[in-house]
N, C-alpha and C positions, 0 to 999 in steps of 0.2 A: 502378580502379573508376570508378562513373559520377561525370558530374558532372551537375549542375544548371545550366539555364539563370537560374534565380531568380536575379538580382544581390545578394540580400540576407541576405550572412551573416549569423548573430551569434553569435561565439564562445563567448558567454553568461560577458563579463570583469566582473570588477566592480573597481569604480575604487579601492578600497579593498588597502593589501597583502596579496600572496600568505603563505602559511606559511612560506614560506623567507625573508620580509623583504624580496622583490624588491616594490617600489612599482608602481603602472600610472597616476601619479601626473600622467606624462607626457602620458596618452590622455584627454583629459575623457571624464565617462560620456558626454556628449553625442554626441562620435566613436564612442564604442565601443558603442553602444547600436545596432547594424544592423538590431532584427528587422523582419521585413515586416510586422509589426504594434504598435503596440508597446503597451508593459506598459498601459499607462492604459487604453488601449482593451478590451486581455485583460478590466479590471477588472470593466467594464460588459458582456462577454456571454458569454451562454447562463447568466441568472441562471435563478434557482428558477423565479420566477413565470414568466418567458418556457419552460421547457419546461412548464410545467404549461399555460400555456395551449396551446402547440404540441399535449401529448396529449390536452387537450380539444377542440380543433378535429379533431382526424383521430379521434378516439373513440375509443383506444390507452390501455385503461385503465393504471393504475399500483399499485404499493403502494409503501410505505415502513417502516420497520423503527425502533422505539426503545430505546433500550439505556440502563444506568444506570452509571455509574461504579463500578467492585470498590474495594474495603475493601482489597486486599492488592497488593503489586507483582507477586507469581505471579497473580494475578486480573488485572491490567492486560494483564499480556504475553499471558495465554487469550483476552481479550476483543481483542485486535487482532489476535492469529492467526483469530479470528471474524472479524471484517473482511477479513482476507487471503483467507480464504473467500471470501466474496462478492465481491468484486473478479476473483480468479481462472477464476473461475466465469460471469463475465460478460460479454458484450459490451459495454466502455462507450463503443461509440458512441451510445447510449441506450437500447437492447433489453433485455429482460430483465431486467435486477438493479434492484434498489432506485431509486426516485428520487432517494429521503437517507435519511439516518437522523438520528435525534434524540439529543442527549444528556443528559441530566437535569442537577438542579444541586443538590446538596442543603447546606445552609447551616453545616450543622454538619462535611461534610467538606473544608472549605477549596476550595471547589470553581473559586477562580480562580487560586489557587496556579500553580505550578512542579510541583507534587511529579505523581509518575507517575499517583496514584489521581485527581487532579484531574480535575472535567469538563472545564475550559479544556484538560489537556495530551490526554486522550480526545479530544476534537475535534478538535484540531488535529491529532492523529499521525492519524484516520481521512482527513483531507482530506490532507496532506502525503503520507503513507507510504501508503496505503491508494487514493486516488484516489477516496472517496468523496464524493461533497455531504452536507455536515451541518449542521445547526441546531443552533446551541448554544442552550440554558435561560438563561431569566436571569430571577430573582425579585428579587422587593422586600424579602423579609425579610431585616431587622439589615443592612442597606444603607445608606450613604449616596450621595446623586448625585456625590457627587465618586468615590467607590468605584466606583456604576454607570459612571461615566464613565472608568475608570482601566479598569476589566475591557471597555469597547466597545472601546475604546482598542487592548489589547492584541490582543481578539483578529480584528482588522484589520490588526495585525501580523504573525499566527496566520492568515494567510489566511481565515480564518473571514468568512462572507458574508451569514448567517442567521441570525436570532435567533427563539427561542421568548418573548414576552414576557409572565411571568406575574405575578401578586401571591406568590403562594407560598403552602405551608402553614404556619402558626405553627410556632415553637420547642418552645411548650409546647403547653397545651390552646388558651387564647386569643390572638388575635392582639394583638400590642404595638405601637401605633404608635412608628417611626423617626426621629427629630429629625431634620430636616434630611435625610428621607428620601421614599421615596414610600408610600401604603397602597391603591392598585389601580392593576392592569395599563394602564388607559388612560393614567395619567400615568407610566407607565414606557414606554408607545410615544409618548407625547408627548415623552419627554426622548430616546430615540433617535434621532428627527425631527428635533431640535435641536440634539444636538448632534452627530449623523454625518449628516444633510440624507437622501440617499437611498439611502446605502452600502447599507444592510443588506434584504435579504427579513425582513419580520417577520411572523410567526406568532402568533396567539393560542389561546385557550382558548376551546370551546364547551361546554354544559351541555344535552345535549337532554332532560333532566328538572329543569333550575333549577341551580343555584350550591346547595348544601346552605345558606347562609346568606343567600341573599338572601330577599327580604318575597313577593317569589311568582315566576311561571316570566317571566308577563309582564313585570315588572321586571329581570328577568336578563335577556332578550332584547334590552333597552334597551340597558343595557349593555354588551350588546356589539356593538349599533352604534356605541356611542361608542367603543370599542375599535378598529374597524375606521373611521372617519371619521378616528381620532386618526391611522392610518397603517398599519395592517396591512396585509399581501395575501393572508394567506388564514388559513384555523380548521382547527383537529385540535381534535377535540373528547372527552369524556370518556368511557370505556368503556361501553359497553350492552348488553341481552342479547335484545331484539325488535328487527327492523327497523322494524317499524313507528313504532315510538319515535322513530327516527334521520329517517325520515321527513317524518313530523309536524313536528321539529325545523326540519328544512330548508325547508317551505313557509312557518313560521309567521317561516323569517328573511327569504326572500324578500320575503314581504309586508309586512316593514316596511323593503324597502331595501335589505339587505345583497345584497350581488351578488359577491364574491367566493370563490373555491370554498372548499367544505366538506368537510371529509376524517372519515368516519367511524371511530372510536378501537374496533380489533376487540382482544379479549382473548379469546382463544382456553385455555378452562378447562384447568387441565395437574396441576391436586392442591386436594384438599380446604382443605386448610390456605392454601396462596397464595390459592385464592380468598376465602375469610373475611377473610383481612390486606387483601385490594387491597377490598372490600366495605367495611368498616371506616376504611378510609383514606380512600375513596372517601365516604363514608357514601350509599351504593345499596344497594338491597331486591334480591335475585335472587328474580326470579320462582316463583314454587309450582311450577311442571311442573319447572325446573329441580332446586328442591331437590329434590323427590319422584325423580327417578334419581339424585341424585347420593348423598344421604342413607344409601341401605341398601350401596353400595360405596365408600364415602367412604376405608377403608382399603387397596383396590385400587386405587393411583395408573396401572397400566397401563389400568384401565380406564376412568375418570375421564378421562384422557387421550384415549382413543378416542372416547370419548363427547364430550366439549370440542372435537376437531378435525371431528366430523361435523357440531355444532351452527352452529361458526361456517362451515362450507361451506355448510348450507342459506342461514344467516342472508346471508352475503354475495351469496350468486346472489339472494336476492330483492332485494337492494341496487344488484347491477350492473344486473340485468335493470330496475332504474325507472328506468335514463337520468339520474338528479339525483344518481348516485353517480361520480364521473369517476376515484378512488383508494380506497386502502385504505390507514390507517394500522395498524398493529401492536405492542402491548405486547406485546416480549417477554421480559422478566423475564430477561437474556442467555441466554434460552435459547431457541434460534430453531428446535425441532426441531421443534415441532407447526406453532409458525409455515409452514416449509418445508413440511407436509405439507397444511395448508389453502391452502398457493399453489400447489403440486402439481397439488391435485382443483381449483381453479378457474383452471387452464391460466395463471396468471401466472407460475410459476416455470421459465422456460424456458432451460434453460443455454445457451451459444451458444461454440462452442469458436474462434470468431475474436478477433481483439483487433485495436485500434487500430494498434499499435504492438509489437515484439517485445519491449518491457521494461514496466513496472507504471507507469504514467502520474502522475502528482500532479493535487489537484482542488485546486491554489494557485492562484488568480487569474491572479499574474504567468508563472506557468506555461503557462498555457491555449497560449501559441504553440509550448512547448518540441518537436520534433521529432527532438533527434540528439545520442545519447549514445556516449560510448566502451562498448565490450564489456566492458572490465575488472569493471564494478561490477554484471554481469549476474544474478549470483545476489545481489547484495546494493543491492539496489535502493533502502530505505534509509537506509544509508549515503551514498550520493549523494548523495540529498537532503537527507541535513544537511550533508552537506559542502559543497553549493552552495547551502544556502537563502540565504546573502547575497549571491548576487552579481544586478546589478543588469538585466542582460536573459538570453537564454536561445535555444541556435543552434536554428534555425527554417531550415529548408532545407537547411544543410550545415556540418560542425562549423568550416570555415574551418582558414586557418591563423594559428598564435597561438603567440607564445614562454610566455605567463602565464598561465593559463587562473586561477589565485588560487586553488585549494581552499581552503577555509578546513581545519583541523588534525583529526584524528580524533583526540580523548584521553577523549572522555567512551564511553567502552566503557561502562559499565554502565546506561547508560539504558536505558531498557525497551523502548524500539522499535528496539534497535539489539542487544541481548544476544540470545546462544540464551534459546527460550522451555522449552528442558530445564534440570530443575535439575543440579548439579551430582553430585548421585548417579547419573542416568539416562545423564550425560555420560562417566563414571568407565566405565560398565560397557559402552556403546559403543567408547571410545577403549583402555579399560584400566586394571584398578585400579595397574597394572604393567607397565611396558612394561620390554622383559629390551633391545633392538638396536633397530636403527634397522630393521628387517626388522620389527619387531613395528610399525612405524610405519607398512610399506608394508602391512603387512596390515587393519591400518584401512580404509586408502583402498578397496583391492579387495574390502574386504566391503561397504562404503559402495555401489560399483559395484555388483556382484553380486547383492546383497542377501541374503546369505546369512550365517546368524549366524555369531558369534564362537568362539572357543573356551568363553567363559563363557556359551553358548547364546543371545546378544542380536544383535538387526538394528541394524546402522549405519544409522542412520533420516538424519544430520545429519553436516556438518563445520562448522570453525569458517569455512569461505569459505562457506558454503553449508546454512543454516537447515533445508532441506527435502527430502524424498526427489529421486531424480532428475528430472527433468523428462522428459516424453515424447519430445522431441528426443534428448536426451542417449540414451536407450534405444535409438535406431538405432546407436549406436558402441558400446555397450555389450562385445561381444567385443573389441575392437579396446584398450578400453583396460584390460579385465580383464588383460592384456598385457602393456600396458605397464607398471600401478600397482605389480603384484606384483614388478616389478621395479627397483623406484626411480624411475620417473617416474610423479612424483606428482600429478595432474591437479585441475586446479582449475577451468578452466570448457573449454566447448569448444563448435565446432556442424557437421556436417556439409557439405559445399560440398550449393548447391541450384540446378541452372538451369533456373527456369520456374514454380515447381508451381504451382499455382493458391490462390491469395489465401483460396479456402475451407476448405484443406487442414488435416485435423485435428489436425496435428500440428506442421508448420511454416505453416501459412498465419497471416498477418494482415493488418489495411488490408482497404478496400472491398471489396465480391463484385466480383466479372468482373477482378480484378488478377492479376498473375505476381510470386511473390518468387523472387529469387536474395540465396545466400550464398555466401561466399567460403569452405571448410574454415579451422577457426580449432584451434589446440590449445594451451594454457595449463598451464607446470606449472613444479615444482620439483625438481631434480636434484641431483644431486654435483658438484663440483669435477672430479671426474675423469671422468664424463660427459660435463661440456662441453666438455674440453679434447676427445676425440673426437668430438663432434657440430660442432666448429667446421670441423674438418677434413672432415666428412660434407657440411656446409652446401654447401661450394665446387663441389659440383657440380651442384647446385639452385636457383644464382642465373641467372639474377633470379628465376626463376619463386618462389621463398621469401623471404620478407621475415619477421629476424627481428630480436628484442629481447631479450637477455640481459643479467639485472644483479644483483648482489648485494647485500647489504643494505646495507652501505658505500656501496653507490651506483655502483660501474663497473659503466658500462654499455657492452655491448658491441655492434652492429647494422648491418645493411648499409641501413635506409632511411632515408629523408630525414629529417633531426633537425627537422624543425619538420612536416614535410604530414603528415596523415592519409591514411589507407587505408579504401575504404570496403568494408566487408565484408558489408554485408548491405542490400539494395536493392530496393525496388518499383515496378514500372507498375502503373498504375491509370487505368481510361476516363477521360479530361476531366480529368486532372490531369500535373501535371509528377511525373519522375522522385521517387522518396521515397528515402532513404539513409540508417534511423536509426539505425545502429549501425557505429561506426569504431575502428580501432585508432590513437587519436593518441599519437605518442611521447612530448610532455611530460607530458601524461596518466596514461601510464603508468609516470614516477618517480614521482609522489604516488601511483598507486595501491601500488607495489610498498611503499611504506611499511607502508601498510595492511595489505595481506597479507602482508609479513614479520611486521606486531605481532601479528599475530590468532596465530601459536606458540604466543605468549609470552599476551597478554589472555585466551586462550580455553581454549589446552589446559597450557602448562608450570604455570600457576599453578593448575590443580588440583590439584598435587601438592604435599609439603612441599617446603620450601629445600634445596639441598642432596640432593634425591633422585636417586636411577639415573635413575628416569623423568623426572624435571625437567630432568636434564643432558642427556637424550639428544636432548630436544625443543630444549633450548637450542644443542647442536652442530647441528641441521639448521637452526635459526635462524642462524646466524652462518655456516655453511660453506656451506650449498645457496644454488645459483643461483635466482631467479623468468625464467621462457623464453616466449615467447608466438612462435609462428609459422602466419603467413598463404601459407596456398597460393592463388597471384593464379590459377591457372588452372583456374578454376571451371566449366567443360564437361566436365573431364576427372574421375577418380575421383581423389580426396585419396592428395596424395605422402606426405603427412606421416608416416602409419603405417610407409611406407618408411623416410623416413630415420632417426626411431628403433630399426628395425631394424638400418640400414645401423650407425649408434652401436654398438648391442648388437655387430656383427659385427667391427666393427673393433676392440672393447676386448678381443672373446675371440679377437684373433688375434696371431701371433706380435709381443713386445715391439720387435722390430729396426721391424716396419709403423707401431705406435706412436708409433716415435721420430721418423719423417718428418715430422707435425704438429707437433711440440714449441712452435715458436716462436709457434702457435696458442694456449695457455697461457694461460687466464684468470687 
């Protein structure tokens, strides 16, 4: 594979022990810390305020998108598959998708907790796992400063970079002043000031018809100059239903000073009833024209809806079109359908089928430099990222070589950003209420491929390596491994060899326009015992050109390449830049991964069943007998041998016993 002229690995070690107990206690972080840029610096760029003003100088309007915390752990896992949405859907070199999204904070639902429904873990899995910029909420109510200061704390920890700073709405009816706490948002951005200096992007509250409880509009205004004096960088302001309103709002802040941008709060109307709650909540009057259509079909929520997405497309074009509107904020109530269709009609929602990078990016800070991950964790991207949130830099140019790389342990399976987002019923009746052989097991995989339902009439939509329908990649092999599956090679990731195609390419392209990617044929899967003892014997005539890794859950591993180098298997040119190589099969790598993917049998699918069952046993034998296989065909100009020599297996196991016996000593 290529290499790089960059001198500057970073195997992304963290100085802390690995899961096996081996120390890197030897290496100070200082040595091991290679990136060509490093983490501190990550900290401080391409914050909020700096792309905001970037799309105010080129007049590259924006929107952004807010969301509220679910009440439920299945509502957590929907609302980050929403995320996943948007992410995938986007170019996040900055085109297209959201600036950020917001996360609410509501007091009563423990909202800086641990727990899955928390705003604090909602923003952090949107920025960590999702790759988005978020603003996390943070209110004054039943706070104290040392609380306020324990939840900044954390979520600086949490990657988190941005805060919303509001007073909040009371508990009850009236607001209760806080001992030893704060009662308006300026002294809650004054204590963010103070005690995190300039970490955070902070965001305020605007009012463009007054605060409901302030003494008049020009006293709110005030306000929130002091708001913005005390340290904010910019205002989302509160929903409205004329532009002219939003307007008016915006001159009368100018003119006393405020100079930092204004994001108008659109609520795009989606049902009778939401709107009277957010009215209510809001304490805002909806205008007469408004009620008078919405009144006589108030029970017709598809048409309320139609009517709500056309209102807020006029309202926003007269908002874009004054030039004082530079974004568009959005309430959407998680439900971002009308949303998507008012960004639609006013040409912001523009999908873009390139991507940075061929795997799902992280918006962590110390991230920002990351460039080069093993292929292993391709469909579970993740998982990665918890598994490396601690380590202390992150490979930037090229994976290096490394005896340690430190995974931290995979045992918390059932976190929410880490479990299927199917319940266990939906899981049952994909995989099997019953699995009779191990053949019922290869039939999963090939309907998974296929996509063609079950016996009990359902689509393999998911496996336990792999959360999501196939990818468009994977669909160019799709014959090739309907093939294989149906026959006990059981596939778990894979990518076609690619040499050239152009960087814009819909389907394998990523990185800059005017670049060329190549990939090296990759195929990943899980066998027999008696498989491999014939494929080891297949192998020998396809070295060197095949570089493989066979190992079982014990741990032999069995392989013809280098025990410690990577292989790089997937690599870009791009004008005015050095070689790119962000996707490698490194060998150490791939015992922690095989951990992973031996548990997920067992975490995902055995334990759907009871103890003790056929179908439990049957999962538990391909857990403890089957091989994890991954092979790299280096000779990526040519068509992929690979499919061959799973053949050449198949041909030698259905051929006379005496042919057989000549490999023996090959015997995993």
């Amino acid at each position: 594979g290529p290499v790089l002229s960059r001198g500057t690995a970073c195997p992304g070690r963290s100085s802390k022990s690995d899961s096996s107990g081996v120390s890197n206690s030897g290496e100070s972080s200082k040595e091991s810390s290679r990136c060509s840029t490093p983490v501190q610096d990550a900290d401080r760029t391409d914050r909020l305020r700096d792309k905001m003003k970037r799309r105010i100088e080129s007049g590259d309007h924006w929107f952004s998108l807010e969301f509220f915390p679910p009440r439920t752990a299945s509502g957590a896992v929907n609302l980050i598959s929403s995320f996943l949405f948007l992410c995938v859907r986007f170019d996040r070199m900055g085109s297209g998708g959201p600036l950020f999204i917001d996360v609410t904070w509501h007091p009563a639902g423990d909202p800086g907790s641990d727990k899955e429904t928390s705003s604090m873990m909602i923003a952090s899995t949107a920025v960590n796992y999702c790759g988005l910029e978020s603003v996390l909420h943070l209110t004054c109510c039943n706070q104290t400063k040392e609380k306020i200061t324990a939840h900044l704390n954390k979520a600086k920890r949490l990657g988190l970079k941005n805060i919303m700073a509001l007073r909040g709405d009371p508990i009850g009816e009236d607001w209760v002043e806080e001992d030893g706490g704060f009662n308006y948002a300026t002294d809650l951005v004054k204590h963010i000031r103070c005690e995190c200096d300039d970490y955070f992007d902070i965001c305020v509250a605007g009012y463009p018809t007054g605060h409901p409880e302030a003494e008049s509009y020009d006293e709110d205004l005030r306000h929130l100059k002091e708001k913005v004096d005390a340290g904010a960088h910019f205002i989302v302001t509160q929903l409205f239903f004329r532009a002219e309103t939003f307007l008016k709002f915006v001159k009368d802040c100018r003119a006393i000073g405020i100079t930092c941008p204004i994001l108008p709060g659109i609520f795009p109307i989606q049902g009778y009833h939401s709107l009277r709650q957010l009215v209510k909540l809001s304490k805002l009057e909806v205008p007469e024209e408004i009620m008078q259509v919405i009144e006589p079909i108030k029970d017709n929520d598809a048409a309320i809806r139609s009517y709500g997405i056309q209102q807020a497309v006029e309202m926003c074009k007269v908002l874009l079109a004054s030039g004082e509107v530079p974004g568009l904020h959005f309430y959407t109530l998680n439900r971002e359908v009308a949303t998507i269709e008012v960004l639609r009609q006013l040409g912001l929602w523009a999908e873009d089928p390139r991507r940075p990078l061929p795997w799902a990016v992280s918006a962590h800070p110390k991230r920002k430099v990351e460039d080069v991950r093993p292929i292993f964790w391709a469909s579970r991207p993740k998982s990665y990222i918890y598994r490396t949130q601690d380590w202390d830099d992150f490979p930037n140019g090229r994976w290096g070589n490394s005896s340690s790389p430190a995974f931290g342990e995979l045992t918390d399976y059932y976190l929410f950003y880490l479990k299927s987002k199917s319940p266990k019923e939906a899981l049952l009746q994909m995989w099997g209420e019953e699995l009779m052989n191990e053949e019922s097991v290869y039939e999963v995989f090939t309907n998974y491929i296929t996509g063609q339902t079950n016996p009990s009439g359902h689509k393999v939509m998911c496996l336990p390596w792999n959360d999501d329908p196939l990818a468009p990649e994977t669909n160019l092999l799709k014959d090739e491994l309907e093939k294989v599956n149906c026959r006990g090679v059981l596939t778990i990731n894979s990518q076609p060899n690619i040499n050239g195609k152009p960087s814009s390419d819909p389907i394998v392209g990523w990185g800059p326009a005017g670049g060329y990617v190549f990939q090296k044929a990759y195929l990943e899967f899980f066998t027999s015992s008696e498989n491999v003892t014939a494929l080891l014997q297949v192998l020998k005539k396809y070295e060197p050109r095949v570089n493989y890794h066979i190992v079982n859950v014990q741990g032999k591993n069995i392989t013809n390449a280098h025990e410690m180098q990577p292989n790089a298997v997937t690599w870009g040119i791009f004008p005015g830049r050095e070689i790119i190589q962000p996707t490698v099969v490194d060998p150490v790598s791939f015992m922690y991964w095989k951990d992973e993917a031996f548990a997920l049998w067992i975490e995902q699918w055995a334990k759907l069943y009871e103890d003790e069952s056929p179908s439990r046993m049957i999962i538990q034998y391909i857990h403890d007998n089957y091989f994890l296989i991954n092979l790299v065909d280096n000779d990526f100009p040519l068509d992929s041998c690979l499919w061959q020599v799973i053949e050449d297996m198949f041909t030698l196991l259905d051929s006379p016993p005496e042919t057989q016996e000549e490999g023996k000593d090959d015997s995993p």
